[in-house]
N, C-alpha and C positions, 0 to 999 in steps of 0.2 A: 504494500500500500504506500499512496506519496501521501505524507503530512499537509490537511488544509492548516489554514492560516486562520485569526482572529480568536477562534474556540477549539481549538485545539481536542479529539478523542482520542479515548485509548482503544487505540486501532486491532488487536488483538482480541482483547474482550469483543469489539464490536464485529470482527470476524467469525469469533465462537458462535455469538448469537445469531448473527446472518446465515450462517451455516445449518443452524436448528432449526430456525424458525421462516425460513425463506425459500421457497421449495425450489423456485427456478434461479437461486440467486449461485454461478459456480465461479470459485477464483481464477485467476487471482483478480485483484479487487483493487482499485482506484479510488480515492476520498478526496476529493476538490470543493471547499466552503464556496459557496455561492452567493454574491455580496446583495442582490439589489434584495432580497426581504428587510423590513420595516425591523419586525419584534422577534421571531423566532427565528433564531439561526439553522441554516438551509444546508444542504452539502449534498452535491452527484456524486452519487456510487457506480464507478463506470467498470463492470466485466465484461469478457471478450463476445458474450452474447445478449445481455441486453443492458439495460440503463436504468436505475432506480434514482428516488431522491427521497433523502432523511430530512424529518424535521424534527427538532429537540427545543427543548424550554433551553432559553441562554441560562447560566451558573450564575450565583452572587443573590443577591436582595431582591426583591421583585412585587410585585402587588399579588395578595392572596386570588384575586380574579383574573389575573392577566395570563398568557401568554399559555391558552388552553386549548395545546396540541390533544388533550383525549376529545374534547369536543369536537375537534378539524376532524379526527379519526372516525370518532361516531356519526356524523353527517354527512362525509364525503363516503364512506361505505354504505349505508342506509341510500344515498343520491346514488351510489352506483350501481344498485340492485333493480334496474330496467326502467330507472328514470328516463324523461327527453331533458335533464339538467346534467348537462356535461363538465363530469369531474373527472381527475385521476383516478385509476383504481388502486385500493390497498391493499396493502400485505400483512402487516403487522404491527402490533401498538406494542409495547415497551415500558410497562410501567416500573423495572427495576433499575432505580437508579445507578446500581452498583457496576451497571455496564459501562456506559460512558456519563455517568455523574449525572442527570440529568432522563428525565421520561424523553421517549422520542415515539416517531412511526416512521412506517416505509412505504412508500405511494410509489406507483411507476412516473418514470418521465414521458411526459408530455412533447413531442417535437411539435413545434410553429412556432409562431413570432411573438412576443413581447414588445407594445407600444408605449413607449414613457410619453408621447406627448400626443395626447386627443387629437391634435389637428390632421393627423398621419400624413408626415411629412414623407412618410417611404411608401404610400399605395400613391395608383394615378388619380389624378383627378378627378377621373367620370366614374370611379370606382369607390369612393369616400362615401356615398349615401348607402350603399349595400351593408358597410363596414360600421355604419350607425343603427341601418337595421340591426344586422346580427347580433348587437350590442344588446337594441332593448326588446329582441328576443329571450335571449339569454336572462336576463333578469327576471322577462316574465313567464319565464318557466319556472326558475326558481318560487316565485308568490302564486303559481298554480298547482305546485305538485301538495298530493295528499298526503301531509307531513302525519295524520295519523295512521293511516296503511302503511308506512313505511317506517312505523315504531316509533316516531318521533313526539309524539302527546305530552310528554313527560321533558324537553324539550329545552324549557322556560316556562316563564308566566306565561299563561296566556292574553292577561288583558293589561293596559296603562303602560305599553312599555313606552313611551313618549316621556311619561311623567316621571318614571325610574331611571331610563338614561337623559335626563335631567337631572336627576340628583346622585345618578353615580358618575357622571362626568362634572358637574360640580365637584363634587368631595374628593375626586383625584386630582382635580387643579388646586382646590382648595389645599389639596394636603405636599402637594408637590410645590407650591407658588413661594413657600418658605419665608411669607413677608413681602416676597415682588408681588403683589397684586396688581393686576390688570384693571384697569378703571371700565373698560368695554366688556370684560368678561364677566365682571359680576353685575354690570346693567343687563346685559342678555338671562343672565340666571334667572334675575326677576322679571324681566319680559316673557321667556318664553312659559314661566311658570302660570302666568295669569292668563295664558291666551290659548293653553291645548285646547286642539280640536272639541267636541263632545262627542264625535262621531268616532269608535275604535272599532280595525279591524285586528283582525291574527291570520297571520300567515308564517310559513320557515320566511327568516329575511337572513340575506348574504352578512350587512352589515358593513362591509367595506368593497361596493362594487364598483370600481373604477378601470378606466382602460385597461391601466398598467398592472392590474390582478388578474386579466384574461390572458389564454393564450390560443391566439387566432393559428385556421389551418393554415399550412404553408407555402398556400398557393390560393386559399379561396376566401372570400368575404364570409366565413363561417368562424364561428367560437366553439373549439375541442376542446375547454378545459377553463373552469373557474377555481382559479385560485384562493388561498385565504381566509378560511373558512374560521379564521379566529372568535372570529367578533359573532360569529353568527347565532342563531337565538328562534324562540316564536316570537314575533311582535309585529309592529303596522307596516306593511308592503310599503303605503306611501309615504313615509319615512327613512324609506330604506333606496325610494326610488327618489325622493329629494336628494337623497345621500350623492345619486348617478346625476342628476339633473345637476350638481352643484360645479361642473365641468364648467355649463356654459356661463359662471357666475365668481368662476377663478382668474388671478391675471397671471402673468408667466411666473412661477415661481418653481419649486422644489418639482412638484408635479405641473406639469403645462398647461393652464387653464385656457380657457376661448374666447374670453372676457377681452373687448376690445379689437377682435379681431373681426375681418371683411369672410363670413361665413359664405356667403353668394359666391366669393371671391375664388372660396375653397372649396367651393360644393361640398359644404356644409349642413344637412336638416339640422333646420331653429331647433327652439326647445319646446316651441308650440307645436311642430311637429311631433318630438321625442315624445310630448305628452299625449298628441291624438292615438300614437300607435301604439301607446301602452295600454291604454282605454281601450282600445279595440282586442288588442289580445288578450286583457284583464274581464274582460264584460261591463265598462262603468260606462257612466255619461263623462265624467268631469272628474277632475281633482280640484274641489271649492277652495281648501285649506292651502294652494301650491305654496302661495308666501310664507305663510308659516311653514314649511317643513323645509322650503332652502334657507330660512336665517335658521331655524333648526341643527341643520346638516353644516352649517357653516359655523358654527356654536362647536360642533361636537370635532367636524375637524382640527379646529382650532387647540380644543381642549387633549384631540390625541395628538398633536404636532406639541403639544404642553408635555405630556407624559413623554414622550421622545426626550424632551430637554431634558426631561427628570431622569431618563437610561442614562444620557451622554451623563451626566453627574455623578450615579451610581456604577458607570463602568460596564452597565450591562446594552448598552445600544448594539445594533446588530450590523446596520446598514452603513456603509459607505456615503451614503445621502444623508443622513441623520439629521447632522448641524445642518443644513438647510433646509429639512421641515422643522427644523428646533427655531428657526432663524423668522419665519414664517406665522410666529404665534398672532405677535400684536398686528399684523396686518391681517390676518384673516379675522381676528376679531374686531377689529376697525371694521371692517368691510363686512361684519356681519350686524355689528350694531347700528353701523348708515341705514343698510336695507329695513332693519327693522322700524329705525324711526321714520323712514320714507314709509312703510306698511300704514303703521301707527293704530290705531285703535288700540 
């Protein structure tokens, strides 16, 4: 095996256990850490007939909720059992730390492209509206599959996740802000507390569905693979699809938002679009609440680009990009507090 870089495993033990519990896994065996993940440290297992990828909780201090690789485990397995919600398939989950310090799983690799910036500067031009389809396809596959046939009931709460992750994204900025308090981010705490929808639905939601977590075919405006399955949970689809809509309401930063730019120019589908076509594959008329769920989703990015800053401090950051969603706080919540007082009510 060659030694990855930044997390360092103990590449023996973790050959004993691939070896047990891996059916098609044969040596010898390859360990390359894989930089672009956010929270959980990532690494391809390359053998001479196929290709795997580890995820493991990073080592050191960490929030008792965060960084819940058996959750990725149990939904992307449960989604791969004859879902149209396109995940990797699993192999195995790892709950003995004594391996490589750390719980992990093993997913297969996914081959296609990874886009860090929505505007997709590498497809052609007349090609960009298919690759927005496939997009909020994808998604709403995810908020129509029957997450109780596929064991999933038990899941999450089923009802007020709006109002929960409201106050569990509060309490982790709150606990992480160490005195820097954000003047934008605790006005949004109390705006968006007084204004939930009354309307709740439940659905499985992704939780963090954006470009750069898909992994498109390698040749066709199709999405073979949703990433990231961290965050994921039962709660409101259109919170979840605020979360995807919050591309067209980003400006260039860490992730590349849309904000500002000539969409016509790029053939680009608006976001009036991205909404018709989810409504139409969801079954609704409308999304009444939109405004609320993008200062929402822009609240809560802000508040995970917070917990980033708080890895980089504790030593446990994962990603190579880090400091630049860490960098990214008080402008996203600028930019979420504007929209909201421009909403008002």
């Amino acid at each position: 095996m060659s030694s990855p870089q930044g997390f360092p495993l103990d590449e023996s033990r973790l050959g004993a256990y691939l070896r047990e519990h891996v059916q098609h896994l044969r040596g010898p065996l390859t360990v390359r850490q894989i930089t672009a993940g956010q929270s959980n440290p990532t690494y391809l297992l390359v053998t001479p007939e196929r290709e795997f990828v580890l995820r493991r909780k990073p080592p050191g201090q960490l929030h008792a909720s965060a960084h819940a690789i058996e959750r990725e485990y149990r939904v992307m397995t449960a989604l791969g059992a004859g879902t149209r919600v396109p995940v990797p398939k699993t192999f195995a989950l790892c709950l003995d730390e004594a391996v490589i310090g750390t719980r992990f799983f093993i997913m297969e690799r996914v081959r296609g492209r990874i886009f860090w910036d929505v505007s997709l500067p590498e497809v052609a031009r007349e090609q960009r509206p298919a690759y927005f389809d496939a997009m909020n396809a994808a998604i709403a596959s995810v908020h129509t599959v029957d997450f109780t046939a596929l064991g999933l009931a038990d899941f999450g709460k089923p009802q007020d996740y709006v109002r929960r992750q409201i106050r569990r994204w509060a309490a982790l900025y709150q606990e992480d802000a160490a005195g820097r308090r954000i003047a934008a981010m605790d006005g949004l705490i109390e705006w968006l507390d007084a204004r939930i929808p009354a309307v709740d639905e439940v659905a499985l939601v992704h939780g963090d569905f954006r470009c750069d977590n898909l992994v498109f075919h390698p040749t066709e405006p199709r999405v073979v693979a949703i990433l990231d399955w961290e965050l994921s949970t039962l709660g409101n689809p259109l919170a979840d699809f605020g979360y995807h809509l919050m591309m067209y309401h980003l400006p260039d930063m860490a992730i590349a938002g849309l904000a500002g730019r000539d969409l016509a120019a790029l053939n680009i589908p608006s976001e009036a679009w991205n909404v018709a076509a989810y409504c139409e594959r969801t079954g609704r008329r409308s999304i009444p609440d939109l405004e609320f769920y993008i200062v929402f989703s822009l609240f809560r990015f802000a508040a995970i680009c917070h917990g980033i800053r708080g890895r980089i401090a504790r030593g446990t950051a994962v990603s190579a990009r880090a400091r630049e969603y860490a960098a990214g706080v008080e402008q996203l919540a600028d930019l979420a507090w504007a929209r909201a007082e421009q909403t008002g009510h």
